[in-house]
C-alpha positions in Angstrom: 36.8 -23.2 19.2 38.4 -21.9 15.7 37.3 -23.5 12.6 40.1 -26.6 11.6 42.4 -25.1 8.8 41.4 -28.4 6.6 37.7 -27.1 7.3 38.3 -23.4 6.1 40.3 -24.5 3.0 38.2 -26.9 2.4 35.4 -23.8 2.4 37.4 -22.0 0.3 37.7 -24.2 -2.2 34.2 -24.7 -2.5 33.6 -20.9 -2.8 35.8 -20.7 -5.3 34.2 -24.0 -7.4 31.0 -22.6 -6.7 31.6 -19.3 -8.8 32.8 -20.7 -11.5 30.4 -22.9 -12.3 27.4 -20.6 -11.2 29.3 -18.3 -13.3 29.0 -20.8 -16.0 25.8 -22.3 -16.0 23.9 -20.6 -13.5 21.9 -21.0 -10.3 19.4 -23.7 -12.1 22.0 -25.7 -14.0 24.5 -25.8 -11.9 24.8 -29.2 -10.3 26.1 -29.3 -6.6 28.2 -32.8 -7.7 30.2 -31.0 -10.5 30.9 -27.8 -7.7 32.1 -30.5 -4.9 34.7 -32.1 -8.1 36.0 -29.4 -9.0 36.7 -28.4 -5.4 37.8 -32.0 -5.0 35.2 -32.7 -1.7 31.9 -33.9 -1.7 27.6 -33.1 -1.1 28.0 -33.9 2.4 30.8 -30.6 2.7 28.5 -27.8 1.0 25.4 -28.9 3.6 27.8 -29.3 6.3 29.6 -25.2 5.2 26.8 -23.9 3.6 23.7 -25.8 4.0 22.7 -26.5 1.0 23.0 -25.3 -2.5 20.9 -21.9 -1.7 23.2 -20.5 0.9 26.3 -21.7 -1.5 24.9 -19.5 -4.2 24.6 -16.5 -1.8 28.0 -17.3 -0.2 29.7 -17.3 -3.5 28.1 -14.1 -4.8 29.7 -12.5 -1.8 33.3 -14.5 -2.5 33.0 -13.2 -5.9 32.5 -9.3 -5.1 35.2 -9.3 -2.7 37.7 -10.6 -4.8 36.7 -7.8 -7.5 35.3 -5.4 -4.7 37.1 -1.8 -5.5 38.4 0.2 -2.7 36.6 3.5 -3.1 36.4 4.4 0.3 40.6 5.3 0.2 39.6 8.3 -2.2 40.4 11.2 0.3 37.4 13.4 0.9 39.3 16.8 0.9 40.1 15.9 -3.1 38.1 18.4 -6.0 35.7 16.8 -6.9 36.6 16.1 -9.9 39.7 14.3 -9.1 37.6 11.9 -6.7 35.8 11.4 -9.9 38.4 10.2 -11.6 39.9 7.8 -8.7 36.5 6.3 -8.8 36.2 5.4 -12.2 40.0 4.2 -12.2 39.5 1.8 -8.9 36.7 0.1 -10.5 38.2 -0.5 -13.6 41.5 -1.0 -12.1 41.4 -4.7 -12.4 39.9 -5.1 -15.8 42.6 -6.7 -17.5 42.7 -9.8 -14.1 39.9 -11.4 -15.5 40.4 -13.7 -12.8 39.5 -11.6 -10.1 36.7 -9.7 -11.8 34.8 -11.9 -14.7 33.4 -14.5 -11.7 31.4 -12.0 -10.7 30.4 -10.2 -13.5 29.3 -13.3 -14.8 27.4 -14.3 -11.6 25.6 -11.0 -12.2 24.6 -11.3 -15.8 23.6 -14.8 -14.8 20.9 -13.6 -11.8 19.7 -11.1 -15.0 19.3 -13.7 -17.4 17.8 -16.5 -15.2 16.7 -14.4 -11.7 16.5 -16.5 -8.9 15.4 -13.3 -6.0 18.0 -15.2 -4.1 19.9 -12.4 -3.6 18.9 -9.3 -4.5 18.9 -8.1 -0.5 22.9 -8.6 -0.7 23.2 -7.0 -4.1 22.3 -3.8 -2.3 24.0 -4.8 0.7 27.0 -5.0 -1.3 26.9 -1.9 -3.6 25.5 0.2 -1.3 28.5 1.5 0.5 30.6 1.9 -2.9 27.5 4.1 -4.1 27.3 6.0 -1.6 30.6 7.5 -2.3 30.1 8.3 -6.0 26.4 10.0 -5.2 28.6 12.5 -2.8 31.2 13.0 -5.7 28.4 13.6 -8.0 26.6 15.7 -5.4 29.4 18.5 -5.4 30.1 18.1 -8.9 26.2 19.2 -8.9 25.9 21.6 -6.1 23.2 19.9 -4.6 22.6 16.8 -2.1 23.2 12.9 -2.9 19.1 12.4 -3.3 18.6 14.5 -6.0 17.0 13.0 -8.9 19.5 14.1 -11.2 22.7 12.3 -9.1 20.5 9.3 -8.8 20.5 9.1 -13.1 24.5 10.5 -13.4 24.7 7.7 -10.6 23.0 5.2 -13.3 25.4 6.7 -15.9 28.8 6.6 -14.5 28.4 3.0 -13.0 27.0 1.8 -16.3 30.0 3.1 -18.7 32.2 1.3 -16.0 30.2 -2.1 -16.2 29.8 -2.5 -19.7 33.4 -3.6 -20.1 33.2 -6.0 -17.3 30.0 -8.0 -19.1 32.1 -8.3 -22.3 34.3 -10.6 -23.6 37.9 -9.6 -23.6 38.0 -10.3 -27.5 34.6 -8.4 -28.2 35.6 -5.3 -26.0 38.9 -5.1 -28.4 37.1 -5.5 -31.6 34.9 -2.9 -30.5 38.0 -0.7 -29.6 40.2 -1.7 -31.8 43.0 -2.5 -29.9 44.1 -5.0 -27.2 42.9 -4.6 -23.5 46.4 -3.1 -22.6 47.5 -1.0 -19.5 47.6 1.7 -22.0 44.0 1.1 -22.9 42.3 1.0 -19.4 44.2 4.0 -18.6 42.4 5.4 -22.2 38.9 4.1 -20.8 39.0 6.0 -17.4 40.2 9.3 -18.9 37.2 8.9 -21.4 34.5 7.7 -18.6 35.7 10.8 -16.6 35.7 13.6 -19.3 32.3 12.3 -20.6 31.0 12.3 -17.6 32.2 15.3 -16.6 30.7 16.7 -19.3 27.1 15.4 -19.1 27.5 16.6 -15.6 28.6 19.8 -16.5 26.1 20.6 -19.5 23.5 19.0 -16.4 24.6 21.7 -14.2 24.6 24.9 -16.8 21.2 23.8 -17.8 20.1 24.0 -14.7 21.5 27.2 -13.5 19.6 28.6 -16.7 16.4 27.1 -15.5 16.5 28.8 -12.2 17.6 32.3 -13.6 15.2 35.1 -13.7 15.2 34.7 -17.4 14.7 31.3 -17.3 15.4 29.2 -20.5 16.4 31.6 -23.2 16.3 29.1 -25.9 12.3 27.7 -27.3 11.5 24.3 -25.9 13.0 21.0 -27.2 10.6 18.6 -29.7 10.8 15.7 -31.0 11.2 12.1 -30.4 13.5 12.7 -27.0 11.3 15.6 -25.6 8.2 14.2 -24.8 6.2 16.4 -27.6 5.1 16.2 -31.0 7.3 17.4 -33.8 
């Protein structure tokens, strides 16, 4: 037997409640009653859909990433690689200025930082997991090497954090920070920037590398200081 139509928008509506006000106040202070008014339903609804306030949360963390959930896996595999880098970067900023689709679950995330519940930390990886395993490969030929090396896994931790960082922000902080408002212009601005850093991290990664593993080896003395692990 289908689910009733009432049933599922009644569902929906309560998914959509639910990550705002997780969002909001999350996991500990949100209240279950202020969820079930602002979806315009009541307790008995969210145990009868969800179970209980637990499964909600869960629920709506997966509402909230596929509403903002980019779709890397349309980048065509027979692209240079650094083209594929580029269409990466570009679909997961590509909805930064529809805060609507995107901020719920930013939020949701910084929440779980701030005040962790372990509640789900299994779908975190469930969800990202299939998204990362796209830029590791992108990064991987950009590196002449294979997705487990240690130095994708830390360009892996760069790219994706340069991308997130405007997500966490507030739209008016983000344009005081770059001086301008959060225009088409702009995003289009931030990717080329993300990609050309990163391209150039990745790069210099690569040269530095191929100078390690030269007969020669590294022609220059080694690094000191505060960032190389030695005294001055």
């Amino acid at each position: 037997m289908k689910p009733r139509r009432d049933g599922m928008q009644t569902r929906r509506r309560l998914l959509e409640a639910a990550c705002r006000v997780f969002a909001e106040k999350g996991f500990h202070a949100a209240r279950v009653a202020d969820i079930c008014r602002r979806a315009r339903t009541n307790v008995a609804a969210v145990n009868y859909h969800f179970g209980g306030k637990a499964a909600l949360y869960v629920e709506a963390w997966r509402h909230a990433f596929s509403l903002a959930k980019p779709s890397v896996a349309q980048i065509p595999e027979d692209w240079p690689p650094e083209k594929r880098l580029r269409a990466f970067v570009e679909d997961l900023l590509r909805n930064l200025l529809d805060t609507e689709a995107n901020r719920p679950f930013s939020r949701l995330y910084l929440m779980e930082l701030i005040h962790p519940t372990g509640l789900v930390t299994h779908l975190w990886r469930e969800l990202i997991e299939p998204r990362r395993r796209v830029l590791l490969r992108i990064l991987a030929d950009l590196l002449h090497t294979d997705p487990d090396d240690p130095r994708v896994l830390l360009c892996d931790l760069s790219v994706i954090g340069q991308c997130r960082a405007p997500y966490l922000m507030q739209t008016a902080d983000l344009e005081y920070l770059l001086r301008s408002p959060l225009s088409p212009h702009m995003v289009r601005r931030l990717v080329d920037h993300i990609t050309r850093f990163s391209l150039a991290g990745i790069r210099g990664m690569a040269a530095e590398t191929a100078q390690e593993r030269s007969p020669g080896g590294l022609s220059r003395p080694p690094s000191t200081g505060p960032f190389s692990g030695q005294d001055p």
